[in-house]
N, C-alpha and C positions, 0 to 999 in steps of 0.2 A: 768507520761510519756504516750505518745498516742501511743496506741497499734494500728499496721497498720497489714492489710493482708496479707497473703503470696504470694511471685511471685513464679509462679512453670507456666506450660506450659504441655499440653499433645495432646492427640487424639487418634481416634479408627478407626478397621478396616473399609476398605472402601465396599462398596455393598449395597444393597436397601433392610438396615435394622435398627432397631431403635439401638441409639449410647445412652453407658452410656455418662454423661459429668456433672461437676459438678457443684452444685446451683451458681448463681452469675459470672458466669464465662462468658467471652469475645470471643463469636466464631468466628474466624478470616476467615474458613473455616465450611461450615453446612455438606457436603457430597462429600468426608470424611468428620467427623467433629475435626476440630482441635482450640482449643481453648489456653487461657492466662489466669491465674490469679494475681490479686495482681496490682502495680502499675508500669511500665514499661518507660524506656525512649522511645520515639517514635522512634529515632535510632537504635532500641534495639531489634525491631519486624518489619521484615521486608519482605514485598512478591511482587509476580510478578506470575502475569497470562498472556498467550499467547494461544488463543484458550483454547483448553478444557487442557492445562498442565500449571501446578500452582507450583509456589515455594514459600519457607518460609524459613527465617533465622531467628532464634530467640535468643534473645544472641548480644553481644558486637562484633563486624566482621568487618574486614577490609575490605570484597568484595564489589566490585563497582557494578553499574547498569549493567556493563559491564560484570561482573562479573556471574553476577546474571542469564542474560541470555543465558551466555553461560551454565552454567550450567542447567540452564532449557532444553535445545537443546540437551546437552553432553548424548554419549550414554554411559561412566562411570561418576557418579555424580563424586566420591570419587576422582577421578584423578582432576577434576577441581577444586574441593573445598577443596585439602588437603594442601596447604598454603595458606591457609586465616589466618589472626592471632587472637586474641581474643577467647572466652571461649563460643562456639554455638553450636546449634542443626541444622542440615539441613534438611526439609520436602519437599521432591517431590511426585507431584500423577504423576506417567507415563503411561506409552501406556498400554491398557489392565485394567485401572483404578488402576493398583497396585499403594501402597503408598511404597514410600522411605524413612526410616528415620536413620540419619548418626550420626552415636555416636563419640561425640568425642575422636580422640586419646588420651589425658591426663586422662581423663575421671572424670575432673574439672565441668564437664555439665552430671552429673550421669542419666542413663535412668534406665527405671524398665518396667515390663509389666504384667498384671493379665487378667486371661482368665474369660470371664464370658458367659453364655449361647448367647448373640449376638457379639462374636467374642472378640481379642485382645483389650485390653486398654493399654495404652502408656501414660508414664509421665516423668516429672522429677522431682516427689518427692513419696518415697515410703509410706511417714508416709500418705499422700492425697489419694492414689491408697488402702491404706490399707483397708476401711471400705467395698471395692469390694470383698477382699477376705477375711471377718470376722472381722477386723481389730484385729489379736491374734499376739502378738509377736512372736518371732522365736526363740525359746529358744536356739538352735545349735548354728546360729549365735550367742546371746552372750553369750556362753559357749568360743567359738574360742575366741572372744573381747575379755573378760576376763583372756585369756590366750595371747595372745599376739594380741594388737589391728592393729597391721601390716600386721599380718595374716589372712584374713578375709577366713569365709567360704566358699568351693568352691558354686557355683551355689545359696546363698541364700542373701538376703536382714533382714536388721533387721523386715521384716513382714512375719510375714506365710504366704505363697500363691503370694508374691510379688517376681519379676523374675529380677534381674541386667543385663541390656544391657550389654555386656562386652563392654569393651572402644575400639576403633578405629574396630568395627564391624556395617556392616550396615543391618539393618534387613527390612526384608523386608513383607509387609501387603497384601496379594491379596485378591480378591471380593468372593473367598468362606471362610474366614474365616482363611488359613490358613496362617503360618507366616515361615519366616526361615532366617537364622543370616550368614555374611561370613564378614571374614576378608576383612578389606578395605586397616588398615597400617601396613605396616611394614616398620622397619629402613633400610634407606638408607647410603652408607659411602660418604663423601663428602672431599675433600681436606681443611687443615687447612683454609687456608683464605676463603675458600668459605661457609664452619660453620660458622665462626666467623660471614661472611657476613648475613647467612640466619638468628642465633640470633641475631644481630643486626636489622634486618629486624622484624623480628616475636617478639621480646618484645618492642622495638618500634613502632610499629604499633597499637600491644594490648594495651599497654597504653593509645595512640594518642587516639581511639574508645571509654574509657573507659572515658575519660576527657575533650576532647574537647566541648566546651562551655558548660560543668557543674562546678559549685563548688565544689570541691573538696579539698580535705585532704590526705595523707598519711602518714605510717609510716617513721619515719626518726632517724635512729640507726646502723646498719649494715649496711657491703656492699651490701649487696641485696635490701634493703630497699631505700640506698642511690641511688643507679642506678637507681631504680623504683619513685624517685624525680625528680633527675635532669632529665628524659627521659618526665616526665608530665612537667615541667617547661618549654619546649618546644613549650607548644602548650596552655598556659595560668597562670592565677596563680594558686598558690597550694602551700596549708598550712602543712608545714613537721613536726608532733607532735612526741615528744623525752619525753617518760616515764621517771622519775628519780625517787627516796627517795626525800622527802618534804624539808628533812634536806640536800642534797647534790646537788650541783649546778654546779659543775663544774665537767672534768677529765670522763671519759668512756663515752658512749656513748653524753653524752651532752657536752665532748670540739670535737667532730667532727661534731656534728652537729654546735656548734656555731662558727665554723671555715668554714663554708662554706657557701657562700656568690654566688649567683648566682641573675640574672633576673629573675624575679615572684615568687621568692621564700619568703613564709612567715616563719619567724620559731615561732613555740609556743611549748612552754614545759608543759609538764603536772604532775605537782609533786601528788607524791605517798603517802596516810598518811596511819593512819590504817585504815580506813574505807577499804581499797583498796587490803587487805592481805588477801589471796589466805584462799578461804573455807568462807568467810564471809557472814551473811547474808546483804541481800540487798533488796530494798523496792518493786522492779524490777522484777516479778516472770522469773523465766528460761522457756522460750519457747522450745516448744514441737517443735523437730525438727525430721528427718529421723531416723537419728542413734545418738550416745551418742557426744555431743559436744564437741573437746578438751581442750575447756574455758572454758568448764564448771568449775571448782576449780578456777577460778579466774571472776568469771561472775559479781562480785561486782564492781571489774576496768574495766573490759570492755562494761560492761553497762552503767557504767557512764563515760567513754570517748564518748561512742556509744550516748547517751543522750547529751551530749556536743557537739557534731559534728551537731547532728539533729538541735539542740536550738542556733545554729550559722545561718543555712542557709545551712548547706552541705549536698549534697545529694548522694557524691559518697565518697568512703575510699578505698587509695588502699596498699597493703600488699607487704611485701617480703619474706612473706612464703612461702615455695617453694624452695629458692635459695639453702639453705644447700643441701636440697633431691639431686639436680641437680650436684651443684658444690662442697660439701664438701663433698666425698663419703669414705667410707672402703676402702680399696685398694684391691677389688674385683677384679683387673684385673690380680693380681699376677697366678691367677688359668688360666686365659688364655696365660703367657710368659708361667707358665709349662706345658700347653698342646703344647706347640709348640716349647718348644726348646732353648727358650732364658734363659738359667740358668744364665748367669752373671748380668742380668738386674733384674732376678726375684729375686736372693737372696739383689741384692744390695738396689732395693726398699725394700724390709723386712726391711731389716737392718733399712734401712734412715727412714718410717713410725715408729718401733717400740722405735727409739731412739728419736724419736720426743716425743711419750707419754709414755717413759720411761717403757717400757715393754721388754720381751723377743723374739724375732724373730721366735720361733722357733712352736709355737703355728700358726702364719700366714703364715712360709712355710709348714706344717703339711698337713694345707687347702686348701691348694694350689696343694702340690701332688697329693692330694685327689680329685681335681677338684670340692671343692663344693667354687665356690665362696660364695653362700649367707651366708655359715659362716664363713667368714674369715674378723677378726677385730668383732665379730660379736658371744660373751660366748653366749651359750645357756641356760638362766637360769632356763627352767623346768617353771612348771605350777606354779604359787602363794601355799602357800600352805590353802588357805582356798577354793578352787576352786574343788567343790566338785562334778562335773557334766562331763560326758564323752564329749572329744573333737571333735568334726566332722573331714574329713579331709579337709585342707586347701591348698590355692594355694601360695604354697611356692615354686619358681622355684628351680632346678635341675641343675646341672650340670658347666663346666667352663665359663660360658657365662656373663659377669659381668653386658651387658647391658639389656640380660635377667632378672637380680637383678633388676637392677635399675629402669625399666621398672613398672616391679610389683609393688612396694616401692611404686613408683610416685604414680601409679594408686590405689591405697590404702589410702594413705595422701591425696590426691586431691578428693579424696572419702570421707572422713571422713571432710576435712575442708568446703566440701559443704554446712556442716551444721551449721558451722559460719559464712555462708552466711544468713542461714535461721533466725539466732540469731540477724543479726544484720536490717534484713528485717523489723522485728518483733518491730524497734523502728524508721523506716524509713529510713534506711541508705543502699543503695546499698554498699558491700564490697565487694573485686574484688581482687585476686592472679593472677597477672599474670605471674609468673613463672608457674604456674599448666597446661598454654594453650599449648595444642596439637600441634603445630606449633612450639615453645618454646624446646617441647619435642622433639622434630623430628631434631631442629637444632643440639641439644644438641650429642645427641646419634649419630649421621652422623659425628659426628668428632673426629680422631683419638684418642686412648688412651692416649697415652703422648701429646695430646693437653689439655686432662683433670685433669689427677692424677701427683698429686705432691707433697711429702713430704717435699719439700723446700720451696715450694711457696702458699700460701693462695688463691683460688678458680682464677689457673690463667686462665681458659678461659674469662671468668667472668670478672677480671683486663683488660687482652690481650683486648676484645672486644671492650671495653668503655674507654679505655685507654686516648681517647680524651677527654671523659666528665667529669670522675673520677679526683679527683687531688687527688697528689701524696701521701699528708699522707693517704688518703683513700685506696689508690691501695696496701698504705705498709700494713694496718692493716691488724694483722693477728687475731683477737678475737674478739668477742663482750659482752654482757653483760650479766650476768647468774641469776637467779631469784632463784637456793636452796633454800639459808639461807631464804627465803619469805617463801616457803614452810613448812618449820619447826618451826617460826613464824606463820604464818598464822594457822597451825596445834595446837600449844600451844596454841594460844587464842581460838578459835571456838571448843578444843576436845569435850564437850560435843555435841555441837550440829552434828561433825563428828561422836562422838561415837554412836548417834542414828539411821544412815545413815548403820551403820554394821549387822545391824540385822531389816531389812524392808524389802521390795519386791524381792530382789536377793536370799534371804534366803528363805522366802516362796513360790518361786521356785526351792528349790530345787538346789540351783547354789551355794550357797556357806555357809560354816560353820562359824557363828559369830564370836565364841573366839578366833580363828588365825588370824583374820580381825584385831578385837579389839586390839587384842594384839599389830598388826604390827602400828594399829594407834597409840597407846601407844607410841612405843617406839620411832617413827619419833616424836612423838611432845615434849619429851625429847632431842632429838636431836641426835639421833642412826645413823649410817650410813642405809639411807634406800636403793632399790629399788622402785624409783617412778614409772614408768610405770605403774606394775601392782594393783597398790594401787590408782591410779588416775583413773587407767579404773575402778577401780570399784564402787569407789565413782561416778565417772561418772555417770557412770549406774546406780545407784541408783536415783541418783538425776535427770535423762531421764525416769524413769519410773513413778518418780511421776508425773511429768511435764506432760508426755501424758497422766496421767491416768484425770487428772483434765482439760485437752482441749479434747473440743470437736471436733469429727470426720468431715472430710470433708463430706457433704448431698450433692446427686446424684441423678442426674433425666434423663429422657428418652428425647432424642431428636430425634422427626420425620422426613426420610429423605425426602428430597423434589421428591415430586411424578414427573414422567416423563412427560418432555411439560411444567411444571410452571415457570413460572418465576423468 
């Protein structure tokens, strides 16, 4: 399989001084210098100069020319360009030579930044920015990973010396060098129809940007996945690929898929043998991406669907990852009826949530009195026990606020799936969540509680919205389709090659104790009731460290700014 370059994107502070920037890379901009790596749709990268003030979008964006220039002009970028849809970066130099640069709210488009003796560097990938600051891992961060990969370290990157834009913050580069960050979004409340209208607006859109006149593919299995078809069908063809077992053809995911019948729609199934069972080795090495992959344990089928898409012609893949974070939530809001007073509604959702999955109510009104939404619906199960490194602290929101939860979650997942974007770069294939886009997010969270949460109904914002597009057994389903049993499979055939995985680089850091590892593999590939999370982050990790330690570092060189008067 032909191993392609990374798409990442960065740039450094502005002033008339030499800019790190790195070998081979596409300066779109010399001073500032703002560069592209990797191979890019030409709709993808996008600028505008007017006199000495320059814009750049970079990334999949529904802004028009129109668009473009106002924003150029605008004295708040962030007010003009915080409904655009798609997954971007926004770059202005403004008045005074400062540079602008607008992290997205999702935080689907991760930024980073490392300080080095001629000012601020700026990217969007940290494993690239790393060889700036030593290129040493950050052992904190994956102490936190390790422990709960939702939880991410406050203020760190999986690199030493590598810095996380926070999402929906703009920070800003001035010509001495120095930099400083301010909140750009926050959630607005919006009336039912008029959410409904802005996600229908903003994941319509994101798709439209993401597809139109490419070849493309998608996931096609869930509701989320299935909206994210029919919404690209729209605007060309697009092939909706449904995972099955080799031996099973019909019934769960693949009679919805074969039940839906629309214009430009191709369907192709991709049957599952064993070559394809989660932990497998494959010919395909694991690319060295930012942080620990969440396919990684499964990189045997998704490199060779990822390699099938490429060896067709397709050059985009789009996902409905995402959807759950958004629409299938805990019932976090319970903490906000009992901060306000609605006892009859609060207990009654209890009720109707814990008789759904056959639990006791009395655990999620607990949590609720307590005002901690983030655990409610939500056991705390403690650190693994082979996790043998102290924890940093983490940004785990506080208090009743449910879309303060939801918020974090998002921007955590759409963090970490960045790096199955990098995974799937790495064999040619743009891959693309757009439930993860900021815009997506903003519609989501702007509409009322009981537009969202519902223990009787299956993700009905979600239904309510595309109500038109959706047909009706799609709208009823309430499940989709589970991968366990693969897990514990997948784990029985490969233990030896997992058991070697327990006792490598995690352990001689000092991060975790083999024999509780081993053991907990042991008893999943027997078929024990496991805890997967924390046994996947760790394998993860393991198999992320080999991966970087055998790719070599992004090479940096000095770029001189153009002296005054030249051309």
């Amino acid at each position: 399989m032909e191993e392609h370059k990374a798409r990442w994107y960065g740039g450094s502070s502005p002033g008339n001084r030499p800019a790190a920037t790195p070998m081979g890379a596409r300066l779109l901009w010399r001073d500032p210098a703002l560069w592209v790596c990797g191979e890019w749709h030409p709709e993808h990268l996008r600028t505008m100069e007017l006199g000495i003030a320059r814009i750049a979008v970079l990334g999949p964006c529904s802004a028009t020319r129109h668009d473009l220039t106002r924003a150029l002009m605008a004295t708040d970028l962030a007010a003009v360009a915080r409904t655009w849809s798609g997954s971007h970066t926004v770059v202005r130099l403004a008045e005074w030579g400062r540079v602008e640069v607008l992290a997205d709210a999702g935080a689907a488009s991760p930024l980073y930044t490392v300080n080095t003796p001629h000012g601020t560097v700026w990217g969007s990938s940290s494993l690239a920015l790393s060889p700036l600051a030593g290129g040493r891992v950050d052992t904190w961060w994956l102490a936190a990973f390790l422990r709960d990969r939702h939880n991410s370290a406050r203020g760190l990157s999986a690199w030493a010396g590598v810095a996380p834009v926070p999402a929906g913050h703009l920070l800003t580069l001035d010509t001495e060098g120095g930099t400083s960050l301010s909140m750009w979004w926050r959630p607005t409340r919006r009336p039912p129809h008029e959410a409904s209208a802005a996600l229908r607006r903003a994941l319509g859109e994101g798709v439209r940007v993401r597809v139109e006149g490419v070849p493309a593919t998608s996931d096609l299995a869930g509701m989320d996945s299935t909206t994210v078809t029919l919404l690209a069908a729209q605007h060309g063809p697009i092939t909706g690929v449904t995972a099955h077992p080799a031996n099973v053809t019909s019934g769960g995911d693949m009679q919805y898929a074969q039940a839906l019948t629309v214009p430009n729609l191709t369907r192709a199934p991709f049957p599952l043998g064993i070559r394809h069972l989660p932990f497998t080795a494959t010919d395909v090495p694991l690319p060295a991406t930012d942080e620990p992959a969440p396919s990684t344990a499964v990189w045997s089928m998704f490199s060779d669907q990822l390699g099938t898409f490429a060896a067709a012609g397709f050059l985009c893949h789009l996902t409905g990852d995402g959807g759950d974070n958004l629409f299938l939530r805990p019932p976090a809001h319970l903490a906000g009826l009992a901060r306000d007073g609605h006892w009859v509604r609060m207990f009654g959702d209890a009720r109707d949530w814990a008789r759904l999955r056959r639990r006791s109510p009395l655990p999620l009104i607990g949590a609720a009195l307590r005002g901690d939404a983030s655990r409610i619906g939500r056991p705390d199960l403690g650190g693994p026990k082979w996790l043998t490194a102290p924890v940093p602290r983490v940004d785990a929101p506080t208090g009743p606020h449910a879309d303060q939860v939801l918020v974090a979650e998002l921007r955590t997942v759409a963090r970490s799936a960045y790096a199955e974007i990098q995974l799937a770069d790495a064999v040619g294939v743009a891959l693309h969540n757009p439930y993860f886009d900021g815009a997506v997010l903003d519609a989501v969270v702007s509409a009322p509680v009981e537009q969202r949460y519902s223990a009787r109904r299956y993700k009905p914002m979600l239904a309510d919205t595309f109500a038109d597009l959706l047909p009706d057994a799609h709208r009823r389903r309430a499940a989709k389709g589970l991968m366990v049993g693969d897990f514990h499979l997948g784990l029985r055939a490969n233990r030896r090659r997992v058991l070697g995985l327990a006792d490598g680089r995690l352990a001689a850091l000092g991060l975790v104790t083999p024999p509780p590892l081993r053991a907990t593999v042991h008893a999943a590939a027997l078929g024990a009731a496991t805890t997967w999370p924390p046994l996947l982050s760790a394998l993860a990790a393991e198999a992320w460290l080999e991966a970087v330690e055998r790719t070599p570092g992004t090479e940096w060189t000095q770029t001189t700014p153009t002296p005054p008067g030249a051309l």
